[in-house]
Every structure is written in C-alpha cells, then in structure tokens.
KELUM-179243 format. One line per 2 residues: number of its first residue (from 1); for each residue z, x, y of C-alpha. Coordinates in pm, 1 decimal. Last residue first. Layout:
% residues N
NUM = Z,X,Y  ...
% end
This chain:
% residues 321
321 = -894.7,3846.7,-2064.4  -1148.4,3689.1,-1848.8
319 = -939.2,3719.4,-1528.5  -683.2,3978.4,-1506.6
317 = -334.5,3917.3,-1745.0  -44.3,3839.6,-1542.1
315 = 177.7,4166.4,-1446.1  451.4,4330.9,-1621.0
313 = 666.4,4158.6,-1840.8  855.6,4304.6,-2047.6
311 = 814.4,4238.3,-2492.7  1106.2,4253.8,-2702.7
309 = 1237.8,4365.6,-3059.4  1574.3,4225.6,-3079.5
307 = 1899.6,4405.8,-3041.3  2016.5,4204.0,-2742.0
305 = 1697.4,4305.7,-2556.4  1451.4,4549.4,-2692.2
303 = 1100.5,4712.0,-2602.0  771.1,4688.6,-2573.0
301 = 590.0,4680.3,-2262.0  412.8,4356.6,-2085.3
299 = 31.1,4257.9,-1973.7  50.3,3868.6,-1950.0
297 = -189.2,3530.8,-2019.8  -427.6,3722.5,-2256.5
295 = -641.5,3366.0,-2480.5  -629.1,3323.4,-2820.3
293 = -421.5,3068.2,-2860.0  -144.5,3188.5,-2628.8
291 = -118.8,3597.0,-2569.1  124.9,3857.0,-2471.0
289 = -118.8,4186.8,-2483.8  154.8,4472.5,-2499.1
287 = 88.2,4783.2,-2298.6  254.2,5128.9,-2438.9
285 = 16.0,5326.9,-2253.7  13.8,5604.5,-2570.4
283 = -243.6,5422.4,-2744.5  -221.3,5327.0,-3103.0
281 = -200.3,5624.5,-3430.4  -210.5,5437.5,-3739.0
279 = 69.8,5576.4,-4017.2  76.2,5698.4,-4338.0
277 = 403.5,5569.4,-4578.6  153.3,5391.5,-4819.9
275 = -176.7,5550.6,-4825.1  -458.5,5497.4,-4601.6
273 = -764.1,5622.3,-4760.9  -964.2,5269.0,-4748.6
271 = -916.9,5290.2,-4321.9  -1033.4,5635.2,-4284.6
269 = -1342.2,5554.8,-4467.9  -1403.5,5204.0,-4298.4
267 = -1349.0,5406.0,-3960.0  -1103.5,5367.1,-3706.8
265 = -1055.2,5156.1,-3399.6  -684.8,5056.6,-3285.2
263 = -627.0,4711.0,-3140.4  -369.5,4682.0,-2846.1
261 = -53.9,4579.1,-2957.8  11.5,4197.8,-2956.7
259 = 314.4,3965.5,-2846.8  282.7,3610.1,-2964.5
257 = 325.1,3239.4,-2785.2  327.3,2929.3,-2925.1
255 = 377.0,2680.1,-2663.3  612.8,2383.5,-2585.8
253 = 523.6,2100.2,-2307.2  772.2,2074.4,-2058.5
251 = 561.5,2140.2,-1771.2  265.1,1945.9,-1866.3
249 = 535.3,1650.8,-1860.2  620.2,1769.2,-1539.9
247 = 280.4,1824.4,-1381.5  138.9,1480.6,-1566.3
245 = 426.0,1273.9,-1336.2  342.6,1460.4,-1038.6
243 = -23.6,1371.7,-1084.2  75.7,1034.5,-1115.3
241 = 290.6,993.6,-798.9  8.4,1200.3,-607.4
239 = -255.7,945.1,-744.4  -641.0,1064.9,-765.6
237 = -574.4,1080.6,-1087.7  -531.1,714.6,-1145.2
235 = -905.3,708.1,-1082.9  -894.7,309.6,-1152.4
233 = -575.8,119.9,-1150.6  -523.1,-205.9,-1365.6
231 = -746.2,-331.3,-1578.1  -666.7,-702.4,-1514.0
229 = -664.8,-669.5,-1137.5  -984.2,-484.0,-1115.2
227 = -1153.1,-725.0,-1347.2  -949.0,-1040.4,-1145.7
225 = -1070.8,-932.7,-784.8  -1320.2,-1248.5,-751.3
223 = -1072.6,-1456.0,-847.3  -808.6,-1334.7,-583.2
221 = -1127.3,-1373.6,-338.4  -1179.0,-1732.3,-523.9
219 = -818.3,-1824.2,-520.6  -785.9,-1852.4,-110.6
217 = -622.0,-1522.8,30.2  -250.5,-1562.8,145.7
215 = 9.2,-1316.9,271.7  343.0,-1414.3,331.0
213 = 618.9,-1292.6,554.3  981.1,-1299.6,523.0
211 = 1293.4,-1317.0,708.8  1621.8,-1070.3,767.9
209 = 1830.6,-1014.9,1027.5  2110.6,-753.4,1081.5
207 = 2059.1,-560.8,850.0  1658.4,-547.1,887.9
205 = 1594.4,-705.7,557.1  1247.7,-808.9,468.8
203 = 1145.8,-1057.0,229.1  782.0,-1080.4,83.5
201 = 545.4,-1359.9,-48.0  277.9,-1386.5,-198.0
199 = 72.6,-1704.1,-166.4  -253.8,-1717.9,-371.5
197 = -431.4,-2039.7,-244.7  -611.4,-2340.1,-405.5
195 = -822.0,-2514.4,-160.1  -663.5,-2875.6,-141.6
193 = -663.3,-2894.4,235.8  -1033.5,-2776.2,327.0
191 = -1075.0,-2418.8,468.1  -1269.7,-2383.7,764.7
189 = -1067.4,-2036.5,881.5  -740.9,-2202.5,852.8
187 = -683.7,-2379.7,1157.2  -360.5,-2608.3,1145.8
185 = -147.8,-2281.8,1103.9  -276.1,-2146.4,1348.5
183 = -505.7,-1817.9,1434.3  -403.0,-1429.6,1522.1
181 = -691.8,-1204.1,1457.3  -681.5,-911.9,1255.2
179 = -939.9,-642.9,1285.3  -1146.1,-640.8,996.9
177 = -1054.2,-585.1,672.7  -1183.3,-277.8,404.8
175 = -1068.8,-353.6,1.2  -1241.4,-46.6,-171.2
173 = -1085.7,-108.5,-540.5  -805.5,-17.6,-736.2
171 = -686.2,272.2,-622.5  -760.5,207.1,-292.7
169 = -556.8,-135.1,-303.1  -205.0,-58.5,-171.6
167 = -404.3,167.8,122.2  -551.1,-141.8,255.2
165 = -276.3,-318.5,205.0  -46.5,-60.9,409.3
163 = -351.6,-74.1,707.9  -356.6,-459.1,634.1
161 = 44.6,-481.2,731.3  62.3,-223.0,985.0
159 = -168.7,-433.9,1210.1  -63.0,-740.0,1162.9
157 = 301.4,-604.4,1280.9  117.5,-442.3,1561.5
155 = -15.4,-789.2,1637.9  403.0,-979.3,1572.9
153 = 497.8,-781.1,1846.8  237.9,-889.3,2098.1
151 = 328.8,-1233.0,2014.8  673.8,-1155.6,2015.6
149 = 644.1,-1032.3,2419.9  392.1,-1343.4,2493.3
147 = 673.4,-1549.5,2394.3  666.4,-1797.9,2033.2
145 = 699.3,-2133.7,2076.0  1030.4,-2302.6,2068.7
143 = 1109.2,-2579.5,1777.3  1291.8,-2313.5,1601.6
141 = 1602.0,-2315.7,1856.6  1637.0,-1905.6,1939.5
139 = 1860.0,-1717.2,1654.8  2168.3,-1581.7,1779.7
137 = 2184.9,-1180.9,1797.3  2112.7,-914.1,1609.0
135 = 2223.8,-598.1,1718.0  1933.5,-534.9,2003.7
133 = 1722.1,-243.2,2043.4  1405.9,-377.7,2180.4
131 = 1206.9,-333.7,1885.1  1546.9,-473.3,1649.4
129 = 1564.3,-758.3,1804.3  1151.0,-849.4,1825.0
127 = 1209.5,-777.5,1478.7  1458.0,-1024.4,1434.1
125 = 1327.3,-1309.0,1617.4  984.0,-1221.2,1449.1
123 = 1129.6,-1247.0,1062.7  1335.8,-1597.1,1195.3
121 = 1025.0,-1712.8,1294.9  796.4,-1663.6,962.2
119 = 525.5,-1448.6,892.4  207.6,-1555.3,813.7
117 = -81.7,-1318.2,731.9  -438.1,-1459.8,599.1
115 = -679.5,-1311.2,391.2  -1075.7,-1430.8,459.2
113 = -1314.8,-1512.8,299.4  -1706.4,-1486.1,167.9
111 = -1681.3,-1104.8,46.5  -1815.8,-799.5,224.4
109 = -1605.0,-725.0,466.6  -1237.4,-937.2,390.7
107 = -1167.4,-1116.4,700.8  -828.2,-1102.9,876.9
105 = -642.1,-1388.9,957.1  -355.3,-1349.8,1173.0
103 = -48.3,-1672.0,1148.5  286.4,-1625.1,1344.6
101 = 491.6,-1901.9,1209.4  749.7,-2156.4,1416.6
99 = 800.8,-2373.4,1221.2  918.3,-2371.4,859.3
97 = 579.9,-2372.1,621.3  609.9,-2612.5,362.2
95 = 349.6,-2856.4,503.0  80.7,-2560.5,482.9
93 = 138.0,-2528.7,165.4  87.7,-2824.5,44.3
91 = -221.6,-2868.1,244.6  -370.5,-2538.3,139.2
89 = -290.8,-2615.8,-272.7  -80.6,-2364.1,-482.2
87 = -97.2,-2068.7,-648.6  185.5,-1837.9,-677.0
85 = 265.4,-1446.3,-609.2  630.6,-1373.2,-654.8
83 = 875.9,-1216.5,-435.8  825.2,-769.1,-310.3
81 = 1120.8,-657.6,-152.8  1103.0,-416.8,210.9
79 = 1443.2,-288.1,322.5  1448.9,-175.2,668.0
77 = 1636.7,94.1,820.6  1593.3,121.0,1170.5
75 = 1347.5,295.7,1435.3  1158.3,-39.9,1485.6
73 = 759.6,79.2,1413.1  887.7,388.8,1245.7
71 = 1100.8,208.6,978.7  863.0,-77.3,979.5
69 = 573.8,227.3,860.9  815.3,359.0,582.4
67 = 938.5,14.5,430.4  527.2,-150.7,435.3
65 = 424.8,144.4,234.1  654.3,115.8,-19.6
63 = 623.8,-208.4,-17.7  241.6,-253.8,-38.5
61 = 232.2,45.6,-370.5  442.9,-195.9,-546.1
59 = 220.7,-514.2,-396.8  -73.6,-300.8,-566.8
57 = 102.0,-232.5,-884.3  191.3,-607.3,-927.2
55 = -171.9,-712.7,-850.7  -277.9,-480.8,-1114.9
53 = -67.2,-622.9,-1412.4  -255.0,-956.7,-1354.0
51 = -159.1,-1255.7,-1589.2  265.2,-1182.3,-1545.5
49 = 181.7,-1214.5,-1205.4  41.3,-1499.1,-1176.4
47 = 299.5,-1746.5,-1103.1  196.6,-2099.8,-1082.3
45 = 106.6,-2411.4,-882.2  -187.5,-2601.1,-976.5
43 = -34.2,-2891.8,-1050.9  -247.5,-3103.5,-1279.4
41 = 16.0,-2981.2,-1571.1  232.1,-3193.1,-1401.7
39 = 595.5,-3106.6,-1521.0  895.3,-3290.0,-1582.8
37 = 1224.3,-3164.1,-1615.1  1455.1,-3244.8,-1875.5
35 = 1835.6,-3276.2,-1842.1  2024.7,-2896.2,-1967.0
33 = 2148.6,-2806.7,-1589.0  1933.7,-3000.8,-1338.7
31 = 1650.9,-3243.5,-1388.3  1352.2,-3253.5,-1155.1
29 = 1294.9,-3661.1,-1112.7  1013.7,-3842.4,-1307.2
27 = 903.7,-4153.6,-1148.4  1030.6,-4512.8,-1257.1
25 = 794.8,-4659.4,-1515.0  656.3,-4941.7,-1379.5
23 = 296.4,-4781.6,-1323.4  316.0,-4716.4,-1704.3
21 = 244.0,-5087.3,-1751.8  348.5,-5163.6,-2050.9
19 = 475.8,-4968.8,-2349.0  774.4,-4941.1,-2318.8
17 = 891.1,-5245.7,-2447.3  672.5,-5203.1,-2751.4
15 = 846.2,-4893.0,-2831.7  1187.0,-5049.7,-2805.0
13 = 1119.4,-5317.6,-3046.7  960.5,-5077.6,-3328.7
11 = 1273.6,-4887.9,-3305.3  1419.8,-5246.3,-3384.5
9 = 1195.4,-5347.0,-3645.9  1250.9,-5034.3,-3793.1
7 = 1013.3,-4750.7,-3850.1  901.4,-4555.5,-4151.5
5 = 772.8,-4826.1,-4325.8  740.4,-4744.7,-4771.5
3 = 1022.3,-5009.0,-4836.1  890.7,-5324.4,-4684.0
1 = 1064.3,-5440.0,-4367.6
% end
C-alpha cells in the first residue's frame, strides 16, 4: 500500500464484500434505545403539523368544541385531546384500522372530495355506555358488528363532529359539508389504495372508557387548504377569545391624563399690563376639564385629598367635547 492511500487493503476487503447484490442484504429492522433506525424517505408518512400553524389552531378550536357538545350529548364529563395529523397511504391505513369502525363520509361543497369520520369500537362501546347511563362495563368481542342502537349513536356523533369542524374552520375559511353519510371501510368514496391521506387523530376519555376517532381528507383537499393553513386565522377580530385578549391589554394600557381650568378670555391690552402679583379672574362654576390628548373625557371640581391638589369627578364629558 503506497503511502499517499487512504484505505487499507483490509477496509478495502470489507467494502468489496458488501458490495454485491444489495437484494442480499438482510432488511433494515426499527432499532430501539441508541441502535439506528432506518428510514424510507419514499414513505410518505409524516407529521404536518409543525408545517401548518393553522391546522393546529383549527383542531384547538375542534376540541373545545367537540368537549362541550359530548358533554351535552352523554351528560358526563368528557375529556377531548387533540394527537397528531400524519400522512400516509389509503391502503396502509386502512389495514391499520382495529375492527370494528364506524366510518361517515361527508363531502366537502365545493371542492372534488370528501372528509371522512372513523371512530373506533371501543369509542362507540363506551359512548353507547355512557348514552344509556351505564358505568362502563366489559367490552363486547371486536369481531361483532355494530347494533342498530350504536349505529344510530355513532350518526349524532357524525353529526356533532362536522357542526364543531365546521365552526373550528370559520375563521379560517368557509368549510360547509353535507350531511354525513355512514360508508365502510372497504368503500372509500372511489379512492384508489395509495392516495395519500391526512389522518388526525383524537382520544376521548369518558372515565370510564376511552377510544378515539379519526378524521381523514385525502392530501389534495388538505393541499388545497395550505394558504389558509399557512397564514393562519383570517378576521381574527371576529374572535371572542381575541377580542377579550385586546380588552385587557387595552385595559392596562397607561395614560397621561391632566386637569384643566376653563380658559379665561381677555384682551391683548389687558393681557400685556398684567403685572406680577395681579391675578386672572376664571368662572365661579368651579368645573375642571380632565382631559387625555386633547380630547374632555370628565367634568370634575377642584379640590384636595391627602394634602394634594385634586380634581372630583362629576360626570363624563358630553359628546364632542
């Protein structure tokens, strides 16, 4: 080995003896604790909420919303948590999906899909509970299908969930949905198996019983809603929770106020003979103009407090002051 090679003959060795046939190589395997993991950057799946500030707003706004109207709709507390949202293929997707699921498509008016609800079995089980006011009780087997009563169930669920989503996205945009319509898993609307979907998903917590329900929208409506999402929320002043926010900040800002007498007319000749020690005769009333800027917010008196000059107020100024 000459003295300017970088590599031995042995390193060199062991690179030719992987280099073969990659097909030989035995396949990568998710490693645990500090091993390496391997990643396929051809898998589509991926968190995007850290891309879209709006969408995490919006699924804010969804949770609050969906924790109020399942209180009402079951008369118990339930705790509403907001997971990530991910991409991943149809097929894929669909596969992971523990069985049974309630599935309701609604479509989007005026765009080219639909969104899809699924919650899971063990969310209906407990639900159906809860509606009928039961403490939680064993699980049915999962292979069962699901009764007319949890069927039924599981509609006004549909239905509070895209009225709450509706309202989640008015600031951002006008997002209107048909009725919903339940469907199966193995009929999604005509979509093919590796369409890329944007799964969120959300657990709920009925204490006792918990589960979760996902809502998915193929990537080109999620696409299609990237401005809105990447701005973030239009007409935030339309917001109650922002306009309470700019209240109490307005509230605490600091002002310059001052106390004036009223103004005294006299001549220019009266005014150039003044001589130290004379004094300007002002109106009897003994009203005190307490201004900001220059604009008559109070009428007050003059007077003292704690040995201070002071001004008392008596009434708010009248308009155009």
């Amino acid at each position: 080995m000459s003295e300017h090679s970088v590599l031995s003959e042995e390193e060199l060795d062991a690179l030719r003896a992987t280099g073969g046939d990659a097909r030989a190589a035995p396949a990568p395997r998710a490693g645990r604790g500090g091993e390496c993991r391997a990643y396929d950057f051809r898998d589509p799946a991926r968190a995007l909420n850290g891309r879209l500030p709006g969408l995490e707003k919006v699924h804010d706004a969804f949770v609050r919303g969906m924790r109020k109207a399942l209180r009402v709709l079951l008369a118990r507390p339930v705790e509403v948590d907001a997971g990530e949202t991910a991409l991943t293929r149809l097929g894929d997707y669909q596969h992971s999906l523990p069985l049974p699921v309630s599935v309701h498509a609604a479509v989007v008016q005026g765009r080219e899909h639909s969104m899809f609800l699924v919650i899971e079995g063990a969310l209906v089980y407990a639900c159906v509970d809860a509606f009928f006011g039961g403490r939680g009780g064993a699980v049915p087997a999962p292979e069962r299908e699901l009764s007319a009563s949890e069927r039924r169930l599981t509609g006004l669920l549909a239905g509070c969930v895209f009225e709450e989503l509706r309202g989640a996205w008015a600031p951002l945009c006008a997002l209107r949905f048909a009725e919903p319509q339940p469907t199966r898993v193995s009929d999604p609307g005509g979509l093919r198996e590796d369409q890329i979907m944007a799964v969120s998903r959300f657990q709920v917590d009925l204490t006792p019983g918990s589960g979760e329900f996902h809502l998915a929208m193929p990537y080109a409506l999620l696409d299609g809603l990237r401005p809105y999402l990447s701005a973030g929320p239009r007409g935030e002043d339309n917001s109650r929770e922002w306009r309470a926010r700019f209240a109490e900040r307005v509230h605490a800002v600091e002002l310059q106020t001052r106390a004036v007498f009223p103004g005294v007319r006299i001549s220019f000749a009266e005014l150039m003979a003044l001589q130290a020690g004379d004094f300007i005769p002002i109106s009897r009333n003994n009203r005190v103009n307490v201004m900001v800027g220059e604009r008559v917010l109070h009428i007050a008196e003059p007077g003292a407090s704690n040995g201070l000059a002071a001004a008392k107020l008596l009434a708010p100024a009248p308009p155009g002051r």
